[in-house]
C-alpha positions in Angstrom: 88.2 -3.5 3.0 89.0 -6.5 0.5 90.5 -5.7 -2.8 89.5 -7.6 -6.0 91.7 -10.5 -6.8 92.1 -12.8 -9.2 91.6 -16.6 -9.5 91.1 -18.8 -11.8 91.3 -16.2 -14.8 88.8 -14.6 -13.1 88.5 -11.3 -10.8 87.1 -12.4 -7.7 85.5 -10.0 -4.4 84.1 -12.0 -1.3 81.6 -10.8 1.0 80.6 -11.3 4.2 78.3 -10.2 6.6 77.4 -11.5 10.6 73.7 -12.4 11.4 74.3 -13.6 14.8 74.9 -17.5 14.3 75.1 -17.4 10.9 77.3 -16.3 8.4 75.6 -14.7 4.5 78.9 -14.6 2.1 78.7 -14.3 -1.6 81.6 -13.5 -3.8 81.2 -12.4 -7.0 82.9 -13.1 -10.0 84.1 -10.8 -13.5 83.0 -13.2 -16.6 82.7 -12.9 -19.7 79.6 -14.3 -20.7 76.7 -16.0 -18.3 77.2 -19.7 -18.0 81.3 -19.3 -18.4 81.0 -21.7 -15.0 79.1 -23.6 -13.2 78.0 -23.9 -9.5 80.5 -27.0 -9.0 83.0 -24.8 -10.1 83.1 -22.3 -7.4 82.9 -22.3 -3.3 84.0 -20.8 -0.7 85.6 -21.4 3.2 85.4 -18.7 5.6 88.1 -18.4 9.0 87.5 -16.4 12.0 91.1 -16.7 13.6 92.1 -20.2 13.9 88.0 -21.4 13.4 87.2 -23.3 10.4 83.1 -22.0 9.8 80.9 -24.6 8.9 80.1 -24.2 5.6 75.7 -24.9 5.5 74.5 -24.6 2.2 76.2 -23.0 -1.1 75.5 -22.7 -5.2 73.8 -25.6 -6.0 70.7 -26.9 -8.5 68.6 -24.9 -5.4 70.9 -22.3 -5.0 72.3 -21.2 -8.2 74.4 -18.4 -9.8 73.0 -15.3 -10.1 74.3 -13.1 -13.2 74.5 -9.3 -13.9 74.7 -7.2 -17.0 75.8 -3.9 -17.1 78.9 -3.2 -18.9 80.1 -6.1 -17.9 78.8 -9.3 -16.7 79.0 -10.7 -13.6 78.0 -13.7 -11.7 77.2 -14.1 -7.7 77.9 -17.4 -5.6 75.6 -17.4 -2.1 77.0 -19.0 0.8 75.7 -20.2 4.4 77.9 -20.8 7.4 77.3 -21.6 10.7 78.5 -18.9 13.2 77.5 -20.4 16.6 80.1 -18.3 18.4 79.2 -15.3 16.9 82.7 -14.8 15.9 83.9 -11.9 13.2 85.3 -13.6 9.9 88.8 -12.5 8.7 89.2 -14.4 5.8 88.0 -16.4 3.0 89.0 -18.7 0.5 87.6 -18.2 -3.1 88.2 -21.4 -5.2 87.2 -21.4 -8.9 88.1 -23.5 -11.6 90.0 -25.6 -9.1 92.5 -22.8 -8.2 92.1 -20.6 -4.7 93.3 -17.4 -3.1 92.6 -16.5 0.6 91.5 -13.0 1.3 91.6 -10.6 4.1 87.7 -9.9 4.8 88.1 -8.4 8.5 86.2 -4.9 8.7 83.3 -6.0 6.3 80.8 -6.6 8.7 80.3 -3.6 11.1 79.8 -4.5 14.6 76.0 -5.1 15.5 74.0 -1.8 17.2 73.6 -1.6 20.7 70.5 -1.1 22.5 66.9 0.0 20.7 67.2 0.4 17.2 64.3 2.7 17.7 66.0 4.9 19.5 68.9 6.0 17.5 68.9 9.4 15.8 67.9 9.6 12.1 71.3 10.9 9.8 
């Protein structure tokens, strides 16, 4: 599991997950206020191994940040990489604010099921 980290000022949690050839990430960021950063300001490369993943599309004026408010705020970069290996990422590279950090993300994504989703007992 990946422990929050900081960059940029800023605590930082990446997250993956495996959809066959493709590769959903976000990581999400502790701010202050919405609009403390913009999408240029954040991105992300993911490893599995030695294997740079192509990154496919991130934050962008299509894709922008999205921000929560609970106690705190908090705001959510999306990220697309190819994955045509299949391979399990094990880590990523958070840059913000021009500053990055690589993280351990190997055990986020469980492995995929095997055989008939239908047929596996209800827990």
């Amino acid at each position: 599991m990946t422990d929050y980290s900081g960059v940029g000022g800023h605590w930082v949690l990446p997250n993956v997950d495996v959809l066959g050839t493709q590769v959903r990430a976000h990581v999400s960021v502790a701010v202050a206020a919405e609009g403390e950063f913009t999408t240029a300001d954040v991105d992300l490369a993911l490893l599995a191994g030695d294997t740079v993943l192509a990154q496919l599309t991130r934050p962008g004026p299509d894709n922008p940040l999205w921000y929560t408010h609970t106690r705190s705020t908090g705001a959510a970069a999306f990220f697309t990489f190819d994955n045509p290996e299949n391979l399990r990422p094990t880590a990523a590279t958070v840059t913000l604010l021009g500053e990055s950090l690589t993280l351990d993300v190997q055990g986020q994504d469980p492995p995929p099921l095997e055989g008939d989703p239908g047929s596996l007992p209800m827990v």
